[in-house]
C-alpha positions as CSV (number, residue, x, y, z in Angstrom):
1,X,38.7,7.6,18.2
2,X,40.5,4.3,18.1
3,X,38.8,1.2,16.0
4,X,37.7,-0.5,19.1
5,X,36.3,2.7,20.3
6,X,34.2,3.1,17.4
7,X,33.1,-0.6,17.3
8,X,32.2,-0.4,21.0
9,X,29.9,2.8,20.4
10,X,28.0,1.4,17.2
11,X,27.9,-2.1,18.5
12,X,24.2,-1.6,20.1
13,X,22.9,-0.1,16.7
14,X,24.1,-3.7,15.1
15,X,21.9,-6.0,17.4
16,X,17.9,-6.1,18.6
17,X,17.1,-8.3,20.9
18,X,14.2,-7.1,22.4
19,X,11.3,-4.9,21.7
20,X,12.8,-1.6,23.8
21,X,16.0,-1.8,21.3
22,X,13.1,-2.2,18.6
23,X,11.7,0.9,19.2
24,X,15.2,2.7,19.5
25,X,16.3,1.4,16.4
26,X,13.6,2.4,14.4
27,X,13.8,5.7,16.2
28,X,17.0,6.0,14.7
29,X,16.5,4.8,11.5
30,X,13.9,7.7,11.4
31,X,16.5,10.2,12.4
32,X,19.1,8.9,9.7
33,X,16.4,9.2,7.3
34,X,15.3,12.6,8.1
35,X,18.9,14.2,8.1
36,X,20.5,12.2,5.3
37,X,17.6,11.2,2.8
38,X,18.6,9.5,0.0
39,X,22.2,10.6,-0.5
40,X,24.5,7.4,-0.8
41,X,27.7,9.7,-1.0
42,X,26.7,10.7,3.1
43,X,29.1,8.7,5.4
44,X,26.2,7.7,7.5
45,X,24.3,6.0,4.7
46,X,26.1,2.5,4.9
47,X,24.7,2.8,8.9
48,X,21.1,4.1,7.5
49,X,21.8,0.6,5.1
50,X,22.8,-1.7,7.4
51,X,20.2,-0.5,10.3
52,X,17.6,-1.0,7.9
53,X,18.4,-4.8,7.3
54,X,18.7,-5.5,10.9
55,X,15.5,-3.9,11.3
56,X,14.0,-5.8,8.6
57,X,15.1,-9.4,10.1
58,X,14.1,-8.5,13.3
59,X,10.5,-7.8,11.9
60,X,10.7,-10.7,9.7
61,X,11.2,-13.0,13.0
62,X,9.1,-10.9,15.7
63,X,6.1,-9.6,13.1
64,X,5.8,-12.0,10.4
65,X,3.1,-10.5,7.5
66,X,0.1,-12.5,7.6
67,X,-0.5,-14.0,4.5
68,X,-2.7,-11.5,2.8
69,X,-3.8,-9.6,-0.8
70,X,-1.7,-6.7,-1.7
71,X,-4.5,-4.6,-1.8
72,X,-5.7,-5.9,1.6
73,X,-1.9,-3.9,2.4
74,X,-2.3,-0.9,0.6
75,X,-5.9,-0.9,2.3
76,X,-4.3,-1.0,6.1
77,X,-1.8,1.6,5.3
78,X,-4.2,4.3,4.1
79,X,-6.0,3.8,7.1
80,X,-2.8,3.8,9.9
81,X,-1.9,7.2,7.4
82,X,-5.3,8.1,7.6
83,X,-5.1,8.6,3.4
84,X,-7.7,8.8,1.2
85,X,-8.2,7.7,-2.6
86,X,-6.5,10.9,-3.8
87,X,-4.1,11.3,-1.4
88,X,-1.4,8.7,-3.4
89,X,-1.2,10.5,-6.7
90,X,2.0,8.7,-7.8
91,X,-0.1,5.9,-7.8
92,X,-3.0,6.7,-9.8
93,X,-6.1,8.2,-10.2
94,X,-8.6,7.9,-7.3
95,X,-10.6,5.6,-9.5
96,X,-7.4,3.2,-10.2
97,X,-6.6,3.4,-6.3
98,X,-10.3,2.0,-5.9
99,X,-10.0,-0.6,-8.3
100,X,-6.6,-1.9,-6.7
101,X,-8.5,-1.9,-3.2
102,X,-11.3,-3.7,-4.8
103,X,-9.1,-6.2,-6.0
104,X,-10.3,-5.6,-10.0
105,X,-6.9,-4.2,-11.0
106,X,-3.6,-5.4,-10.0
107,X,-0.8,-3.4,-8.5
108,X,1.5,-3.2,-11.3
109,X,5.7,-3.2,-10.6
110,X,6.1,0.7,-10.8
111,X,3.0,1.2,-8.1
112,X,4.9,-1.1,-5.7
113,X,7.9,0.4,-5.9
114,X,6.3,3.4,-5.2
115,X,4.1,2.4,-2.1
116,X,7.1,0.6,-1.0
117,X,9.2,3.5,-0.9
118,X,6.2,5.6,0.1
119,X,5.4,3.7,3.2
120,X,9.3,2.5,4.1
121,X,8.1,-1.0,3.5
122,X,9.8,-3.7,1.5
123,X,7.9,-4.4,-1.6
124,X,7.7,-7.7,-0.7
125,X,5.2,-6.7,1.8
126,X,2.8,-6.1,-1.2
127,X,3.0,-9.5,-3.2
128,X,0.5,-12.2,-2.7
């Protein structure tokens, strides 16, 4: 396959313009992430990369975050995952999950890293 060939076949992957091409690409984000994980030596992982950002500026524009707690977050996802307190044991104990939700502790960095990669979110999602 020539170079225009191969620009011409990605080229819808590289642009969203609507909420259809949305829904495909994070179809096939999904897909990328189910058959190559986490390996950065997989050909395909630049693509996984680089669908990812355009994902992430298309939902930046289209779905900005209200401005809201961290915890307020962490709440909503448990719900949409349907998760309970000791379902998210790399995050603490049920009791620590509680007191984030309650807003008497604070998520600390290591937690948001982990919900972040956890939920597929950016960690940003997560910071007051």
């Amino acid at each position: 396959m020539d170079q225009k060939t191969q620009i011409v076949a990605i080229s819808p992957l590289l642009t969203i313009r609507n909420e259809e091409k949305y829904e495909q690409a994070i179809a096939r984000l999904n897909d990328l992430i189910d058959e190559i994980g986490t390996n950065e030596e997989n050909p395909l992982y630049h693509l996984l990369d680089t669908l990812g950002t355009i994902i992430e500026a298309y939902e930046t524009e289209h779905y900005p975050l209200p401005n809201c707690h961290g915890s307020d977050v962490l709440a909503y996802l448990m719900e949409e995952h349907k998760l309970t307190l000791s379902d998210l044991p790399e995050i603490g104990s049920s009791e620590t999950i509680k007191a984030i939700l309650n807003k008497e502790k604070a998520l600390t960095l290591n937690q948001l890293q982990q919900l972040a990669e956890r939920f597929h979110v950016n960690i940003k999602v997560f910071l007051d």
